[in-house]
Legacy VTK file of the C-alpha trace (Angstrom):
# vtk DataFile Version 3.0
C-alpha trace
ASCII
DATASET POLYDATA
POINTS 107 float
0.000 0.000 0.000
1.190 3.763 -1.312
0.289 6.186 1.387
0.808 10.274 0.486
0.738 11.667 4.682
-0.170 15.329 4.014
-0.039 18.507 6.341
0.831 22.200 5.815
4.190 21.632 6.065
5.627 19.232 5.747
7.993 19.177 8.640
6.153 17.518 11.844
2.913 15.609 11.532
3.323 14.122 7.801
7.036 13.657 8.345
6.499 11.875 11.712
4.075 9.752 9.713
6.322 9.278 6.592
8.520 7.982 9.097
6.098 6.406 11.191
4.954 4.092 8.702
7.400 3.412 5.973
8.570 -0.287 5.577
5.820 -1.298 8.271
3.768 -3.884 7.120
4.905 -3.414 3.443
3.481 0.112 3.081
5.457 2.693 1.628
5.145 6.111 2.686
5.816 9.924 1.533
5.271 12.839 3.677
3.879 16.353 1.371
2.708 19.517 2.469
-0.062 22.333 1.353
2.491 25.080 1.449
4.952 25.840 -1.360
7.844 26.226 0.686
7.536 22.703 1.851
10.096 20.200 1.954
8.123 18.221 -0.367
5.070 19.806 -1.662
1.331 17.917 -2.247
1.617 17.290 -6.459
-0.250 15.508 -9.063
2.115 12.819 -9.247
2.384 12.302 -5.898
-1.164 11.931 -6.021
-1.215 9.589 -8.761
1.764 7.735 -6.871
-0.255 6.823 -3.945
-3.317 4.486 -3.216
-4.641 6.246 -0.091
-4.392 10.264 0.679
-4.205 10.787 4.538
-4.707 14.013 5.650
-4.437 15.914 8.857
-7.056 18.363 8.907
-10.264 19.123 6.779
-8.400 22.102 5.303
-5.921 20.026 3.764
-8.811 17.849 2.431
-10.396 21.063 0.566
-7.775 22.345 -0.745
-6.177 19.327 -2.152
-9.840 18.456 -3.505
-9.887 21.464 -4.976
-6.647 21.880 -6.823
-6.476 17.912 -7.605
-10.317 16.726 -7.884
-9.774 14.702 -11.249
-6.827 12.794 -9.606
-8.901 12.010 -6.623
-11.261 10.519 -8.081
-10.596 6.801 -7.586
-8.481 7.469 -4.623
-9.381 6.818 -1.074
-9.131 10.291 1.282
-9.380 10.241 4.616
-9.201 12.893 7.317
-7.774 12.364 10.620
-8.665 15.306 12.673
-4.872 15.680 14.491
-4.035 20.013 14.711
-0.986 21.269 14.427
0.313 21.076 18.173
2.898 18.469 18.157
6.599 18.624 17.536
8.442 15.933 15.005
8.578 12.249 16.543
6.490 13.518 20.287
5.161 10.428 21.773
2.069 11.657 21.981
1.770 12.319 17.961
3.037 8.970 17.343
0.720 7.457 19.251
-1.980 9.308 17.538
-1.029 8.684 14.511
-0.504 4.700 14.701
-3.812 4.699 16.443
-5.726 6.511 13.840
-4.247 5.405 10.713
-4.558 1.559 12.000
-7.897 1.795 12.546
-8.755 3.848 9.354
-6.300 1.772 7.139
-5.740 -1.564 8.849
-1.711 -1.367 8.912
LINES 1 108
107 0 1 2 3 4 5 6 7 8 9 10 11 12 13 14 15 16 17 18 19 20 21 22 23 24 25 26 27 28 29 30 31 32 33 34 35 36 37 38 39 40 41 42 43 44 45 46 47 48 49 50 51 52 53 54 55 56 57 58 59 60 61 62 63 64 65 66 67 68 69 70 71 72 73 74 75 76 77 78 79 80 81 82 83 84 85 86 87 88 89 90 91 92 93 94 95 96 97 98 99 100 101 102 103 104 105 106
């Protein structure tokens, strides 16, 4: 499985999950961001690359809806409601994250 982990940017919650969740259970895993000065910015191809979109917040949902609706359009999205209060690798975001994506995605 081909997960694209997407925040604003790109630095702390997608990157903890890029991290989080590459190599486990044979999914591979990029970390994007909204923003243009991202690391790694939210593309087209990334979007074509991957077989589930993860988001962290609605906003990120409309606004990569909006820019990449045709791409979407067989592709799984799925918002997990975590906000932008955690540093890179805390505990407490990993946590989160493994909790949420398992039970969403079932890795």
């Amino acid at each position: 499985m081909r997960i694209l982990f997407v925040c604003t940017a790109n630095r702390l919650r997608s990157a903890t999950a890029e991290t989080g969740f590459h190599g486990k259970n044979g999914v591979e895993a990029i970390g994007a961001g909204t923003d243009r000065d991202a690391p790694t910015t939210v593309s087209g191809d990334l979007i074509e690359w991957a077989d589930v979109v993860v988001v962290m917040e609605k906003m990120h949902r409309n606004k990569i809806s909006k820019k990449f609706r045709p791409l979407l359009k067989n592709k799984r999205l799925v918002v997990l409601g975590i906000p932008d209060d955690y540093d890179y690798m805390q505990p407490e975001l990993v946590r989160l994250l493994e909790a949420r994506v398992s039970r969403t995605l079932r890795v």
